[in-house]
C-alpha positions in Angstrom: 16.9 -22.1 11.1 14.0 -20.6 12.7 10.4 -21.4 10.2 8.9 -17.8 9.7 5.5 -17.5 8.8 4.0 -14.5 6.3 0.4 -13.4 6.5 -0.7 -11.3 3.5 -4.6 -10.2 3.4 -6.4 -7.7 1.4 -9.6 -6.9 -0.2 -10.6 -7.9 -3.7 -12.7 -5.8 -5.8 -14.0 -9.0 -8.0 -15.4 -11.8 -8.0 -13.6 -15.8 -6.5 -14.0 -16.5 -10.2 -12.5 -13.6 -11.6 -9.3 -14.2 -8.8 -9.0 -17.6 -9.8 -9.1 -16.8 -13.4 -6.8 -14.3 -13.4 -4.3 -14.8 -10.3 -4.6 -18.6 -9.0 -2.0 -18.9 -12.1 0.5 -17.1 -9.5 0.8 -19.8 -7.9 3.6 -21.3 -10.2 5.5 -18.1 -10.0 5.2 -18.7 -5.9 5.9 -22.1 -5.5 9.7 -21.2 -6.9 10.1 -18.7 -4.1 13.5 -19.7 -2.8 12.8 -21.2 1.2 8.9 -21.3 0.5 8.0 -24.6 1.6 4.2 -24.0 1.0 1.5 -21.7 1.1 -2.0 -21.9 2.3 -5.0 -19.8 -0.2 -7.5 -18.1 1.6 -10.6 -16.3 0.0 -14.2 -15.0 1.8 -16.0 -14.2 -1.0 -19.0 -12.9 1.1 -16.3 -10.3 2.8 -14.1 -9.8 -0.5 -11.2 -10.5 1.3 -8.6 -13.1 0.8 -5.2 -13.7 1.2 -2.6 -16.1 1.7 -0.6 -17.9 4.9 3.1 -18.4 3.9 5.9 -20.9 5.8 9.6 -20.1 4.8 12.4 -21.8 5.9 13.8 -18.2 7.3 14.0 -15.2 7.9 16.1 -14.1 5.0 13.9 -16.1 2.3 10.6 -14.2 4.0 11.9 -10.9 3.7 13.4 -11.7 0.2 10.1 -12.8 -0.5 7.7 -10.1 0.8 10.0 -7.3 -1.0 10.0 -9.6 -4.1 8.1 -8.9 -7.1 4.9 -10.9 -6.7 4.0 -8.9 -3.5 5.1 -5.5 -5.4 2.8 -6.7 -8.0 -0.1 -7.7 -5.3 0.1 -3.5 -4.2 0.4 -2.0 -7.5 -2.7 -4.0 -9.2 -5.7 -1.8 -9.0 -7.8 -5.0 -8.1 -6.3 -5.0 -4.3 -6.6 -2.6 -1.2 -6.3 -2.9 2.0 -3.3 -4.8 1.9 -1.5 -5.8 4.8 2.2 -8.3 5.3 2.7 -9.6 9.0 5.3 -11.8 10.2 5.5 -14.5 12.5 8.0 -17.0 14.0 6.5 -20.4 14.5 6.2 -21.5 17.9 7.7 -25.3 17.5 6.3 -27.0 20.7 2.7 -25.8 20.4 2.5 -26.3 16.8 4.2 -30.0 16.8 1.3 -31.0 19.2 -1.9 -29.4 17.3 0.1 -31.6 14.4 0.8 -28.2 12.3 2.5 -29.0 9.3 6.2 -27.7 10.2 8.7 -30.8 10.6 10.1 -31.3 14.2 13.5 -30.8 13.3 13.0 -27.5 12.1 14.4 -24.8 13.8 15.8 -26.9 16.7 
């Protein structure tokens, strides 16, 4: 098994507040996301952009994932634009060294 990483950004037309008022609670519905083992928050209030790093344990949990209903959800809310998905295979020997948190034995 191969880590894979999702990057989601976007723009949020609101305040950090309002998004952790009324989205943070998402985060429960994520954590149960088959293969997620975690995800990282991000938010630049002065920018109104945020997003969100994700590490899988595959491929096929990723894409299950980003064509799951929380990202359908992210699009169709009228608080988001600019939304954009990118994935990324984790590069195991770099990242073991800058101590990124993916376990040695994954994906070897």
């Amino acid at each position: 098994m191969t880590p894979q990483v999702l990057q989601v950004t976007y723009t949020f037309h609101g305040s950090r507040a309002d998004f952790e008022r009324d989205f943070a609670p998402a985060a429960y519905d994520i954590a149960r996301a088959h293969g997620l083992r975690w995800k990282i928050w991000l938010f630049d209030e002065a920018q109104s952009r945020g997003g969100g790093t994700y590490l899988f344990d595959d491929e096929t949990s990723l894409r299950a994932f980003a064509d799951g209903p929380v990202i359908a959800a992210l699009r169709s809310h009228g608080s988001f634009s600019d939304i954009t998905a990118q994935v990324f295979s984790v590069l195991d020997g770099p990242t073991e060294i800058t101590r990124g948190p993916v376990p040695a034995a994954v994906g070897r």
